[in-house]
C-alpha positions in Angstrom: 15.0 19.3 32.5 17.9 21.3 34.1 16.5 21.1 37.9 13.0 19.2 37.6 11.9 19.7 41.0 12.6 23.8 40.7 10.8 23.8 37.5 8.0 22.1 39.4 7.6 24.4 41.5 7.2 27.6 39.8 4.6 25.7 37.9 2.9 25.0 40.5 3.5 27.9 42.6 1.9 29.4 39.1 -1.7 27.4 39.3 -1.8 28.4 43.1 -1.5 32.1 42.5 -3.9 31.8 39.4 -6.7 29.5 40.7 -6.3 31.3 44.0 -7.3 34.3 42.4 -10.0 32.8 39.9 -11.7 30.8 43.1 -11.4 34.2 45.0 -13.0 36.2 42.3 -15.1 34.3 39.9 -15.8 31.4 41.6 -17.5 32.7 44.9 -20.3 33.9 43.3 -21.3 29.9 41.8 -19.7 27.5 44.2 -21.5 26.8 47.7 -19.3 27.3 51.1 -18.2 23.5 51.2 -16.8 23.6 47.6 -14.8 27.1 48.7 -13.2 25.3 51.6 -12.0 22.1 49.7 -10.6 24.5 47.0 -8.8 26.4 50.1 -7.7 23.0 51.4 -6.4 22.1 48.3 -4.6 25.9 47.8 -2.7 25.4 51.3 -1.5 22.3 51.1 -0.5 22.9 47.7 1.5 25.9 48.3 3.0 24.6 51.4 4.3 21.9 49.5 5.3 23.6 46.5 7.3 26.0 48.7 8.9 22.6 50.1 9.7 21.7 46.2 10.9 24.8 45.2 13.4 24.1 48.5 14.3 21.2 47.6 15.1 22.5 43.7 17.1 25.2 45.8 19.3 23.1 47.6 19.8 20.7 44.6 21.5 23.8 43.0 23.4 25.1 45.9 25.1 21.1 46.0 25.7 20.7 42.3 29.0 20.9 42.4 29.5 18.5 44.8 28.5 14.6 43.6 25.9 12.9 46.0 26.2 9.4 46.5 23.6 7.8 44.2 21.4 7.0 47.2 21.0 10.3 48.2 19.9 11.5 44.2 17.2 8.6 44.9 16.2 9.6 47.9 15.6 13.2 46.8 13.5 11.7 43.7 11.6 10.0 46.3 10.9 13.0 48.6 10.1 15.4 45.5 8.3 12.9 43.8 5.9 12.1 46.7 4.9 15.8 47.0 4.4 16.2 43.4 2.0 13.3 43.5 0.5 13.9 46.9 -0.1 17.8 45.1 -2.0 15.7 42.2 -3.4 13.2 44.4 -4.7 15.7 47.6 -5.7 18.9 46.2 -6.5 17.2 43.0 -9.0 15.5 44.3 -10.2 18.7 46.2 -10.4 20.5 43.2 -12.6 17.8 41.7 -14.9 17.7 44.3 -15.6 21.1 44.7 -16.4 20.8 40.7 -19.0 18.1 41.2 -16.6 14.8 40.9 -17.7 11.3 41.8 -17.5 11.3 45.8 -15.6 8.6 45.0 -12.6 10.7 45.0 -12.7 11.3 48.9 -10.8 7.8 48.9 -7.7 9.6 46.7 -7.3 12.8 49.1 -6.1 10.3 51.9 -3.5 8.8 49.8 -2.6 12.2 48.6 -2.1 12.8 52.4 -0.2 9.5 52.9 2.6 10.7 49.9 3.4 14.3 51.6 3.9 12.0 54.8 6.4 9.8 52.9 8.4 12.4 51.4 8.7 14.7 54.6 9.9 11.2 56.3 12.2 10.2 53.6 13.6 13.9 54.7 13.8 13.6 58.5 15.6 10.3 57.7 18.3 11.8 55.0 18.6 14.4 57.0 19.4 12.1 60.1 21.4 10.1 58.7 25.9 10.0 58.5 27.5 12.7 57.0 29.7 11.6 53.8 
């Protein structure tokens, strides 16, 4: 994958604009007011973090013709792959719940929440750090 954190993105930037619309539309009329809101939930953070992912793909492309030090390569896999999972992990558990999952799966939205956290402070601290 040429720029996996950009390809990311438009997927899911995709499923945000397509469930949006199908939980706007279609599923109003079946799903009870809680089950709208965590589908909502899930839609926000989703987006804000895809936007952050598609940034992040951006930015990639506008450096590729300069070689990062191998640290910072790792610490951009570390930021991008912490929203991806915190996308699966938060509003994927959303999503479940508002479909009738196991309330078991309020103890994976926190952790969801916990990965964002992680890969907007592996950011702040890149972004903080020495310039080389």
């Amino acid at each position: 994958m040429k720029n996996k954190f950009l390809a990311l993105g438009a997927i899911s930037g995709f499923f945000c604009i397509a469930f949006g619309a199908f939980a706007a539309h279609g599923l109003a009329k079946i799903l009870d007011a809680q089950a709208l809101s965590w589908i909502d939930t899930g839609l926000k953070y989703q987006m804000f973090h895809t936007l952050a992912l598609l940034a992040l793909g951006l930015f990639q492309i506008a450096n590729s013709s300069q070689h990062p030090p191998a640290c910072r390569a790792k610490a951009f896999d570390l930021i991008g792959g912490s929203w991806v999972l915190g996308i699966g992990c938060f509003s994927g558990s959303l999503y479940a719940l508002a479909f009738g999952a196991s309330k078991a799966m309020v103890w994976i939205t926190p952790v969801g929440g916990v990965l964002f956290l992680v890969g907007w402070a592996v950011l702040a601290y890149l972004s903080m750090g020495k310039s080389r």
